[in-house]
N, CA and C atoms as a LAMMPS dump frame, in Angstrom:
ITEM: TIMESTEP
0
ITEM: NUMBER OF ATOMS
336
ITEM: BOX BOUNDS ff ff ff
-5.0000000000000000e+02 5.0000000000000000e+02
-5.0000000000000000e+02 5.0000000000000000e+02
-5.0000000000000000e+02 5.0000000000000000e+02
ITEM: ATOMS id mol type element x y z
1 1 1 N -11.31 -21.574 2.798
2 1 2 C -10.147 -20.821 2.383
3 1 3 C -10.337 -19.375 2.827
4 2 1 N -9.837 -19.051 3.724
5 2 2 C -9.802 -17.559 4.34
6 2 3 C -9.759 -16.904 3.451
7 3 1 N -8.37 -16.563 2.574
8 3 2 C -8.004 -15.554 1.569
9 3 3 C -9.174 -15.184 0.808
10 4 1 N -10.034 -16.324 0.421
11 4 2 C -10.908 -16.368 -0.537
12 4 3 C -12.235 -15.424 -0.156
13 5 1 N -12.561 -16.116 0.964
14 5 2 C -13.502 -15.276 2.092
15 5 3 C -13.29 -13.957 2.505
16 6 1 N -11.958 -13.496 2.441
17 6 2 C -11.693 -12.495 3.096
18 6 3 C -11.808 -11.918 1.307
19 7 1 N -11.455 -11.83 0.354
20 7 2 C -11.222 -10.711 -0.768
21 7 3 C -12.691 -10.912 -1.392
22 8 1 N -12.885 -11.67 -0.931
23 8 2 C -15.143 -11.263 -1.625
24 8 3 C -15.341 -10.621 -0.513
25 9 1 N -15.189 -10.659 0.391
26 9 2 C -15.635 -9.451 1.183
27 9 3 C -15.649 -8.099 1.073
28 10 1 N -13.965 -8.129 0.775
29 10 2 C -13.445 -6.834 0.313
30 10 3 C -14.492 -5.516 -0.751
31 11 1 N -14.56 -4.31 0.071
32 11 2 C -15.573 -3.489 -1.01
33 11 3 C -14.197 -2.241 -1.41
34 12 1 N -12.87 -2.541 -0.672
35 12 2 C -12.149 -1.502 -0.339
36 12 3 C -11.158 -2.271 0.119
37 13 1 N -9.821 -1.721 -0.242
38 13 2 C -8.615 -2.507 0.227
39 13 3 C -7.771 -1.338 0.458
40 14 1 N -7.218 -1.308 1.76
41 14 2 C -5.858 -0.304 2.495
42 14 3 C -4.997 -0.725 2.548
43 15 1 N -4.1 -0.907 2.342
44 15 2 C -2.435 -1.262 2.774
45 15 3 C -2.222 -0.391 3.527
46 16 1 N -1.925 -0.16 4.305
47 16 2 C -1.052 0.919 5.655
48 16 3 C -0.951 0.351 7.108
49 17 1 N 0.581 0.413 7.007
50 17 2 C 1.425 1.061 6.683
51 17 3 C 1.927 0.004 5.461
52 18 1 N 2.313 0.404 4.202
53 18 2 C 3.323 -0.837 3.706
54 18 3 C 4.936 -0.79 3.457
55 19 1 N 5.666 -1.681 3.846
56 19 2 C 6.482 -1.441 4.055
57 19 3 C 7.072 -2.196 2.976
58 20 1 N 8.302 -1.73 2.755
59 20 2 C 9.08 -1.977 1.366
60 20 3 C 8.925 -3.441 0.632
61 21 1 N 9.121 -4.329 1.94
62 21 2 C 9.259 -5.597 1.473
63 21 3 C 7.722 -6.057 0.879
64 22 1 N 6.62 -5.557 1.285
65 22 2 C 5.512 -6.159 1.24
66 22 3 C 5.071 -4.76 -0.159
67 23 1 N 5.193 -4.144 -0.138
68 23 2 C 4.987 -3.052 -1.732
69 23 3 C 5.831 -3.827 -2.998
70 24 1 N 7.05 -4.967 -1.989
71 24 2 C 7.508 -5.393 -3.581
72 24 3 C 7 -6.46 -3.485
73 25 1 N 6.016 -7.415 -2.3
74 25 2 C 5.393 -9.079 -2.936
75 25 3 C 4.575 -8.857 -3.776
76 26 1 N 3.612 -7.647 -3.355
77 26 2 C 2.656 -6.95 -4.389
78 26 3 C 2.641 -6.771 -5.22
79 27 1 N 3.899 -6.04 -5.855
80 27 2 C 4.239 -5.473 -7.076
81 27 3 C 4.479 -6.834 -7.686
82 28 1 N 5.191 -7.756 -7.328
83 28 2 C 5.564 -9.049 -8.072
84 28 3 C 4.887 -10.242 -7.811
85 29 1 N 3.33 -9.732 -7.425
86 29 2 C 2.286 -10.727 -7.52
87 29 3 C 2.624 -12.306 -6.503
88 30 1 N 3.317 -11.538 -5.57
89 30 2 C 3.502 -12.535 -4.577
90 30 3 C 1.979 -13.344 -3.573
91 31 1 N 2.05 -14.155 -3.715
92 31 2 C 1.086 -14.748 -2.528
93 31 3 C 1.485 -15.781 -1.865
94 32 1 N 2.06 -15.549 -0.229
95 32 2 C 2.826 -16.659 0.406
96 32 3 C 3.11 -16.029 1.636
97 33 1 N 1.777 -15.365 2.057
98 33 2 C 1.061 -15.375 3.289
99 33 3 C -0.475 -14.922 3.795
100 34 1 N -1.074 -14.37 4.333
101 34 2 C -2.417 -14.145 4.876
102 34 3 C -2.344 -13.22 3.767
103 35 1 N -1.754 -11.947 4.128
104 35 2 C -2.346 -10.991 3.408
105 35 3 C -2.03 -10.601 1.739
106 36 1 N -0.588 -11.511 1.425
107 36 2 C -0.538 -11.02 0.031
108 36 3 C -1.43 -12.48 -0.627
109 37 1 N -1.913 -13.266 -0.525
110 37 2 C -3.166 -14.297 -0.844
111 37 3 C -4.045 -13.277 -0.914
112 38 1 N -4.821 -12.962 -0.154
113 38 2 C -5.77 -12.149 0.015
114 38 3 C -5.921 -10.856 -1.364
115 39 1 N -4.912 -10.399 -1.506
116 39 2 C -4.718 -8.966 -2.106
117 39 3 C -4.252 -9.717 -3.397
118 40 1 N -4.04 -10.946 -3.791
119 40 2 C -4.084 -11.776 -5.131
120 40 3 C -5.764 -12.189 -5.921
121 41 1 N -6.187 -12.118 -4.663
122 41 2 C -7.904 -13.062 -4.875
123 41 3 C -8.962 -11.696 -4.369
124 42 1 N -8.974 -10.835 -4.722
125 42 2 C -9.807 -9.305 -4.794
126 42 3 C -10.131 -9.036 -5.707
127 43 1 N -11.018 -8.656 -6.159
128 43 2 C -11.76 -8.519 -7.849
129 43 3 C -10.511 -7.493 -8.342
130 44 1 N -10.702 -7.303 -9.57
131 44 2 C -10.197 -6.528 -9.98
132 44 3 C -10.888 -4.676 -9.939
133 45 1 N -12.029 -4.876 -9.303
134 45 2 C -12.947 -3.616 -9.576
135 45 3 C -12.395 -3.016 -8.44
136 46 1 N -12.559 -3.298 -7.613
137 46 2 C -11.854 -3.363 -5.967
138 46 3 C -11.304 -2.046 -6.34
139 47 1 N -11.766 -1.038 -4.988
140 47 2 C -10.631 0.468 -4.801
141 47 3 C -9.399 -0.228 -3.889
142 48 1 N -7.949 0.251 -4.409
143 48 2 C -7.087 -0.235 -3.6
144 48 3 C -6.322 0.83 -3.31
145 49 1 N -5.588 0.843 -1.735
146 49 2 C -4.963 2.302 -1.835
147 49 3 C -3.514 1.548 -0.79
148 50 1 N -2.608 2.395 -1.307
149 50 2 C -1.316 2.05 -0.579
150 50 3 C -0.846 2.775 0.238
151 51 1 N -0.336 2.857 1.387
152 51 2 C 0.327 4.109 2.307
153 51 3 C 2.183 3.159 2.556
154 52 1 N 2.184 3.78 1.653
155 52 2 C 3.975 3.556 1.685
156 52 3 C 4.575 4.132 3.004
157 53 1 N 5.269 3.341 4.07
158 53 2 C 5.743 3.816 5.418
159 53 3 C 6.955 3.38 5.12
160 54 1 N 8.262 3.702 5.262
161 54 2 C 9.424 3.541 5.368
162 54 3 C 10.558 4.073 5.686
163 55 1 N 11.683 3.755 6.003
164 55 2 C 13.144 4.765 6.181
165 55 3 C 13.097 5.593 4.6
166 56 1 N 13.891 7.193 4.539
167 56 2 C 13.9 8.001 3.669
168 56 3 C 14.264 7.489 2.383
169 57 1 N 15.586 6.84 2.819
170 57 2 C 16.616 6.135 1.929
171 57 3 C 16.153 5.22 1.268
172 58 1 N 15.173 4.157 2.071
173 58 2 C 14.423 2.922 0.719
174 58 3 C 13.376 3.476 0.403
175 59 1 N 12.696 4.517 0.865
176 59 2 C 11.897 5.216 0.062
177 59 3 C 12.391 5.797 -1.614
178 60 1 N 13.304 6.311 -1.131
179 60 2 C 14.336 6.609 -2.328
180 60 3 C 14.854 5.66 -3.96
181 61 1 N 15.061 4.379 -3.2
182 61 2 C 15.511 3.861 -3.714
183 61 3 C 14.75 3.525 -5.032
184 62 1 N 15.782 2.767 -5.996
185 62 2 C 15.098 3.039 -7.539
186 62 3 C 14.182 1.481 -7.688
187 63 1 N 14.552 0.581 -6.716
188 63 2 C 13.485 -0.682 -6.636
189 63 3 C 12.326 -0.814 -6.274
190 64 1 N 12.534 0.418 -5.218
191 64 2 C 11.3 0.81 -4.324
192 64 3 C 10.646 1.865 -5.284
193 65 1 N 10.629 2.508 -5.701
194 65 2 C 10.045 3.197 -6.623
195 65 3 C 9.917 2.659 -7.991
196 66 1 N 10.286 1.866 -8.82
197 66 2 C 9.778 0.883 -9.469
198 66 3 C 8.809 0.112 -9.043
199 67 1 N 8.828 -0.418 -8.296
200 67 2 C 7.515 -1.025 -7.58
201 67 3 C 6.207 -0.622 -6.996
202 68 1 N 6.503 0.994 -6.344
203 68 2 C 5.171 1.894 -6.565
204 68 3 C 4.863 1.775 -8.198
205 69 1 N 5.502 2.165 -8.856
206 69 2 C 5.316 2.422 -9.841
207 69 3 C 4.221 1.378 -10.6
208 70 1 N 4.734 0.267 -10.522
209 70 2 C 4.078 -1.19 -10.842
210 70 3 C 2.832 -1.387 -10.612
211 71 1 N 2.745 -0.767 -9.045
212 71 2 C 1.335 -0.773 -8.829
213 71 3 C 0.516 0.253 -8.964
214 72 1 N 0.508 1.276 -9.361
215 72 2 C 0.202 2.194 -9.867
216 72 3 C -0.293 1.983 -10.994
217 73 1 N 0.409 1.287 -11.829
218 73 2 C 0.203 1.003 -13.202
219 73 3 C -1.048 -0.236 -13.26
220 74 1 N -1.078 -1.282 -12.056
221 74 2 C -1.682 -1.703 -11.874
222 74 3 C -3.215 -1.847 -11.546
223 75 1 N -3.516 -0.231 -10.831
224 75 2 C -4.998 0.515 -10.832
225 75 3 C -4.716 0.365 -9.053
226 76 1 N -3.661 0.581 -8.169
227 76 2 C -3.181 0.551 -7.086
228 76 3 C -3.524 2.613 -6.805
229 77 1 N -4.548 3.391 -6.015
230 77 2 C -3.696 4.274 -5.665
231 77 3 C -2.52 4.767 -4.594
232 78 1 N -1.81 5.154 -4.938
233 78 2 C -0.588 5.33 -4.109
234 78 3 C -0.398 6.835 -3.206
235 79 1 N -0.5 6.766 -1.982
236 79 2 C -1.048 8.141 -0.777
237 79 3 C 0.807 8.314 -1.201
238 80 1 N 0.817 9.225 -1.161
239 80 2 C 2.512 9.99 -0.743
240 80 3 C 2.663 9.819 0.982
241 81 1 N 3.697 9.558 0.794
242 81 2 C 4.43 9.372 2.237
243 81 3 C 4.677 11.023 3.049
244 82 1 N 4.445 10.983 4.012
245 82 2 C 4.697 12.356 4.599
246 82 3 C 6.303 12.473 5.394
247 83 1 N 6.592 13.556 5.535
248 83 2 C 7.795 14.169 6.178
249 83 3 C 7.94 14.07 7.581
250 84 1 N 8.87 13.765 7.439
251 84 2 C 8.931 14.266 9.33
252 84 3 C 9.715 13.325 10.189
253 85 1 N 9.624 12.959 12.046
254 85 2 C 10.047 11.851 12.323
255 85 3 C 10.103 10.528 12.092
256 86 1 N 10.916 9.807 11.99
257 86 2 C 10.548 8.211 11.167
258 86 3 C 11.025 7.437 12.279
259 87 1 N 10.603 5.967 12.307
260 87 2 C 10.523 5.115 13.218
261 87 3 C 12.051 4.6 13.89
262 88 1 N 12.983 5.279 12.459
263 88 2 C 14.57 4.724 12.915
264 88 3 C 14.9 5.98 13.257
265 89 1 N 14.179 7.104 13.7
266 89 2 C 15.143 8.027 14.707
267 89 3 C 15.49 9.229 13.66
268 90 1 N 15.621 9.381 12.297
269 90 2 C 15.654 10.2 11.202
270 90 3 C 14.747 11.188 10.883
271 91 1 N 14.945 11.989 10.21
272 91 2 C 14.204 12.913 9.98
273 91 3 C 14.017 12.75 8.542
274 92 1 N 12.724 12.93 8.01
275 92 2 C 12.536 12.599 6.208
276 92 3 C 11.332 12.256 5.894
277 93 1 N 11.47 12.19 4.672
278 93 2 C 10.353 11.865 4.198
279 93 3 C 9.761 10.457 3.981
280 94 1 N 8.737 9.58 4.07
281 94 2 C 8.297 8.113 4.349
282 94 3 C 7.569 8.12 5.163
283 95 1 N 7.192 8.981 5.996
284 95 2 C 6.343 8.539 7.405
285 95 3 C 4.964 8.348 6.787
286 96 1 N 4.759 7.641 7.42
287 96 2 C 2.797 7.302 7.161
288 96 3 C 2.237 8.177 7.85
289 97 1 N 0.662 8.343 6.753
290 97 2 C 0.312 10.047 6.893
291 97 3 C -1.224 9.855 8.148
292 98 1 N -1.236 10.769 8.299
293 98 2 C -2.096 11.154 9.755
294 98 3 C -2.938 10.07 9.148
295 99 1 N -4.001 9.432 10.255
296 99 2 C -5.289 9.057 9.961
297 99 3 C -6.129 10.039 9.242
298 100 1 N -6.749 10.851 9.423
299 100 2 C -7.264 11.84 9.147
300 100 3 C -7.003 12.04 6.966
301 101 1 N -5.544 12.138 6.755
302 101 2 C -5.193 11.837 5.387
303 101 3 C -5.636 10.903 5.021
304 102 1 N -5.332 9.499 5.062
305 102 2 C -5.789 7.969 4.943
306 102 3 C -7.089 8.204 4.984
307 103 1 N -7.625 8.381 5.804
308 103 2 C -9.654 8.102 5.625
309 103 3 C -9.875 9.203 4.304
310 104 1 N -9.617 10.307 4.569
311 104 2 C -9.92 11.324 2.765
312 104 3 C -9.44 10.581 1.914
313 105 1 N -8.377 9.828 1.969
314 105 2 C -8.193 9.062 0.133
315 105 3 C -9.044 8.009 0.08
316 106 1 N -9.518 7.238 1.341
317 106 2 C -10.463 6.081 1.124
318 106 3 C -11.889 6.843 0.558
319 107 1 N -12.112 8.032 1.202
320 107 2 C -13.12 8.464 0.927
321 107 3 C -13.739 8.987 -0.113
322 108 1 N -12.165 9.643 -0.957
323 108 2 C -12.024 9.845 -2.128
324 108 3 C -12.157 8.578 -3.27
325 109 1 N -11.57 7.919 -2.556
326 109 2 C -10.976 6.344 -4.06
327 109 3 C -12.564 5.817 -4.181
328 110 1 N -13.4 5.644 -2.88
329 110 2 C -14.801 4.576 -2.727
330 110 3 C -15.951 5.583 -3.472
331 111 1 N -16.182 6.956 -3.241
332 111 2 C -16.687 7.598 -3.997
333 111 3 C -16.96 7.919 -5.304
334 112 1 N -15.504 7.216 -5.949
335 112 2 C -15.35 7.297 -7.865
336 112 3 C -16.225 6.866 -8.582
């Protein structure tokens, strides 16, 4: 069983980029593919960190932010989305944040 193999492995779990649909299988304890199996069967001790990537607008939205929320509540940390160009051509806030950001919160979360 991969999933199984793969989340005992796990010393550290990234989500990035995640994108709306997959922040809400998470949030609603979905498993019904590779990776939300996987992120079901991870200890609970497990550092987990999310990089929310999305358009401004479902960033916005009150489902999508219920669902950070969820996981948050869950012992999920959640990176803030950065500003700027986005993948549909917009300008806003959602963009996934430099590498450079991402490795300091891993570095931060594995250190605790």
């Amino acid at each position: 069983m991969d999933h199984i193999e793969l989340a005992d492995f796990a010393q550290a779990v990234i989500v990035a980029p995640a994108s709306a649909d997959l922040v809400a299988r998470i949030a609603l304890g979905m498993g019904d593919d590779l990776v939300t199996t996987t992120l079901l069967a991870v200890a609970p001790n497990v550092p987990r960190l999310l990089c929310p990537a999305m358009n401004t607008n479902m960033l916005a939205n009150p489902a999508v932010a219920r669902n950070l929320r969820t996981l948050a509540e869950d012992g999920w940390q959640i990176l803030d989305s950065e500003s700027g160009h986005l993948a549909c051509g917009v300008e806003g806030r959602g963009r996934l944040p430099e590498v450079e950001v991402i490795v300091a919160a891993v570095s931060n979360l594995i250190s605790k």
